[in-house]
C-alpha positions as CSV (number, residue, x, y, z in Angstrom):
1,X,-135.4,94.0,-83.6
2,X,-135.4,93.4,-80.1
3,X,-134.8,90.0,-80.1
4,X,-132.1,90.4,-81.7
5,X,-130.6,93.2,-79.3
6,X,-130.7,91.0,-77.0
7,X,-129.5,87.5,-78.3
8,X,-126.0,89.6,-79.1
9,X,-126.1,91.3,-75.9
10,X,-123.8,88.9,-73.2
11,X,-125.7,88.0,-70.6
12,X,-124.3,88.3,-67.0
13,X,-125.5,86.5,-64.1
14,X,-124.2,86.6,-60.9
15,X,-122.9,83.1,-61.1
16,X,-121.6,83.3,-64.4
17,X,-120.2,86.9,-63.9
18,X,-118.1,85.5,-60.7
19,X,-117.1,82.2,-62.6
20,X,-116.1,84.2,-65.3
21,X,-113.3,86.7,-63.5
22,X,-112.1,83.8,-61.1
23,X,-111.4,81.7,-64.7
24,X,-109.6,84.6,-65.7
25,X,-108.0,85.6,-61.9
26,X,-107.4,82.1,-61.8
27,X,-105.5,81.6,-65.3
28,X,-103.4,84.8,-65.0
29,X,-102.0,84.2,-61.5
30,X,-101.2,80.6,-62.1
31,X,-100.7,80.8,-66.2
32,X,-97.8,83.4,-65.8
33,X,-95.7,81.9,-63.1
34,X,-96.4,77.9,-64.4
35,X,-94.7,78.9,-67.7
36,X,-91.7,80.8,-66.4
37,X,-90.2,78.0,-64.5
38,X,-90.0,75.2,-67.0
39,X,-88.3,77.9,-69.4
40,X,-86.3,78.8,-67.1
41,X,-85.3,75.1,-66.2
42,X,-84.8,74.4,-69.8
43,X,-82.6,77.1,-70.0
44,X,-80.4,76.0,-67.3
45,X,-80.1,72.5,-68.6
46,X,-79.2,73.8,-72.4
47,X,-76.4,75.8,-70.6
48,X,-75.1,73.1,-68.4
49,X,-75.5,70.8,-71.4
50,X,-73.4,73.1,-73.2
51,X,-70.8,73.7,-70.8
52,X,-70.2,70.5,-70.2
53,X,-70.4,69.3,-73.8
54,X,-68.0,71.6,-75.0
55,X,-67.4,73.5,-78.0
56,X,-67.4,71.1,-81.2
57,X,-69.1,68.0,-79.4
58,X,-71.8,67.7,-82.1
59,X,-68.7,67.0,-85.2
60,X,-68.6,63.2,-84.5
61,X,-67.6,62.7,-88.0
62,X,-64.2,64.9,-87.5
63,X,-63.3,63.4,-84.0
64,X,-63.7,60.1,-85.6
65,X,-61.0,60.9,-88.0
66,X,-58.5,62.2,-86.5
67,X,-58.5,60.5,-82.5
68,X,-57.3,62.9,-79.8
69,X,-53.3,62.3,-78.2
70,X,-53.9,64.5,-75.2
71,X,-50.6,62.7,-73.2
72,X,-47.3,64.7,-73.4
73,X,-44.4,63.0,-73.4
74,X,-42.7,62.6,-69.6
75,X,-39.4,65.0,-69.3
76,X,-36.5,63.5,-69.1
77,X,-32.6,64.9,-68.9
78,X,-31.4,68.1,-70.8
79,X,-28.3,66.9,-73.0
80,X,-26.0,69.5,-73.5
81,X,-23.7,70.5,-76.8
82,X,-21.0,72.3,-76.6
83,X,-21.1,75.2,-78.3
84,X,-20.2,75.9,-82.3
85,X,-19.2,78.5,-84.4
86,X,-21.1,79.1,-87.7
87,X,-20.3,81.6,-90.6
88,X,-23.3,84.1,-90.9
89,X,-23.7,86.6,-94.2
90,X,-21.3,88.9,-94.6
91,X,-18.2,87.6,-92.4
92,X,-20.0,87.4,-89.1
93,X,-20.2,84.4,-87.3
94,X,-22.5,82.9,-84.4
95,X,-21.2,80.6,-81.7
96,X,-24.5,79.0,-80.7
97,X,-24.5,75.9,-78.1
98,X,-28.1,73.7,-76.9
99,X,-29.4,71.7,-75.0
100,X,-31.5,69.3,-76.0
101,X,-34.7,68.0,-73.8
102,X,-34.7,64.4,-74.0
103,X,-38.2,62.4,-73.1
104,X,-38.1,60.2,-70.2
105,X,-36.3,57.0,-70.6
106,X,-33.4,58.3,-73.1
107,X,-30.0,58.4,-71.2
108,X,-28.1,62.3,-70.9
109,X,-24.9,60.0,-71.1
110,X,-25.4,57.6,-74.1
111,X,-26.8,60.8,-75.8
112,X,-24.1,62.9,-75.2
113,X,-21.6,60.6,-76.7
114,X,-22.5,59.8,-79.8
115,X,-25.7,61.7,-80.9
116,X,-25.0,64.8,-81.0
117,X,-24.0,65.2,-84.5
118,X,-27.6,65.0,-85.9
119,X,-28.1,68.3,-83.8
120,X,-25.2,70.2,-85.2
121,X,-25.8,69.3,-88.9
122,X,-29.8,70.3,-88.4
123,X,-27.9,73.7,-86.4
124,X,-25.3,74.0,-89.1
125,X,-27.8,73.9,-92.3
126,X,-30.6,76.1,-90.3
127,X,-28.8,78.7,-89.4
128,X,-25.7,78.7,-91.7
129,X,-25.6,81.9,-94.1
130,X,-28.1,83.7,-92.3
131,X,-28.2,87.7,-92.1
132,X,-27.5,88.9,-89.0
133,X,-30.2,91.0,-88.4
134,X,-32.2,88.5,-89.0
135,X,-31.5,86.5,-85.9
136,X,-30.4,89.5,-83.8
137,X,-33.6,90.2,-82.0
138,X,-35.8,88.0,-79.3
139,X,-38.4,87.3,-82.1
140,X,-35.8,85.9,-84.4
141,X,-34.2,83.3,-82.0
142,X,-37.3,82.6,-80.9
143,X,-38.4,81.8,-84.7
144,X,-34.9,80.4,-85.0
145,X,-35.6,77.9,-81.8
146,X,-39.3,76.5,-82.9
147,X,-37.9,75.2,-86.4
148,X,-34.9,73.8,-84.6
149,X,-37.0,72.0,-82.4
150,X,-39.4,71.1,-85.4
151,X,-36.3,69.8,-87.2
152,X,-34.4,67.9,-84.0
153,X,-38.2,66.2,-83.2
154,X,-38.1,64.8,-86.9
155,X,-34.5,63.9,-86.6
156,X,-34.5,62.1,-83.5
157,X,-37.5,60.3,-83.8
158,X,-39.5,61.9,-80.8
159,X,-36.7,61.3,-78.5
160,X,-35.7,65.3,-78.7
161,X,-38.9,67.4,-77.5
162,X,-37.3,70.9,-77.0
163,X,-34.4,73.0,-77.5
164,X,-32.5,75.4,-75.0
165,X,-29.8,78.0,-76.4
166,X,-27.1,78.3,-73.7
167,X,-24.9,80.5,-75.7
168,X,-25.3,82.6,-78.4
169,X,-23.0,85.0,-79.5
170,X,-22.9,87.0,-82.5
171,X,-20.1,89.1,-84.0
């Protein structure tokens, strides 16, 4: 019985016992520290990866598709219209006039003279027969003013890129 109280008994020596707690003094002081700093690096470079990769970077497939057109259009002259008068519901009647933002390139002049027509039919059939109410407040010419511009892009070919009210009177 005593050799075997013994044989599972560790045995300590002095070299052994010092070897053992520098091994473990050793491992703790360096261990800790040596496996912060590559996560940490890591972790920086995954954010700066990310930051600078942007949201969406990994759907090749969809930028493939569809390539990005990132280059607006160069601002040219504002052609004006003179203003128009156009039965609402009800009786009432809007004199609206625009001006038209023209991209760089087309001429205020040439416009002026002869193009203007497309505008007031694509005014005329947009806003003709509307309720008054309806167009009354900020929110509705502002509604009123992104389809016009939708409709004017279409009907000018590109060459019309915003609309400007500068008169809009209701009564």
């Amino acid at each position: 019985m005593s050799d075997t109280s013994v044989m599972d008994a560790p045995v300590e020596t002095e070299a052994t016992g010092k070897k053992g707690k520098k091994a473990k003094k050793d491992k703790s002081a360096k261990g800790g520290k040596s496996n912060l700093v590559p996560a940490v690096v890591l972790a920086l470079g995954m954010l700066g990866a990310g930051y600078f990769l942007g949201p969406g970077s990994g759907d090749s497939g969809a930028a493939a598709a569809a390539p990005e057109t990132t280059v607006a259009p160069v601002l040219g002259e504002i052609a004006t219209m003179e203003a128009i008068n156009i039965n609402l519901a009800d009786g009432h009647f809007l004199r609206v006039g625009m001006g038209l933002q023209l991209i760089e390139g087309i001429e205020k002049a040439e416009f002026e003279k002869g193009k203007t027509a497309k505008a007031s039919d694509v005014l005329i059939a947009e806003l003709g027969g509307s309720q008054m109410e309806e167009i009354a407040t900020a929110e509705g010419r502002e509604r009123v003013k992104e389809t016009l511009k939708e409709h004017l892009k279409e009907a000018y070919e590109g060459e019309v890129i915003d609309v400007y009210f500068t008169d809009f009177v209701m009564q």
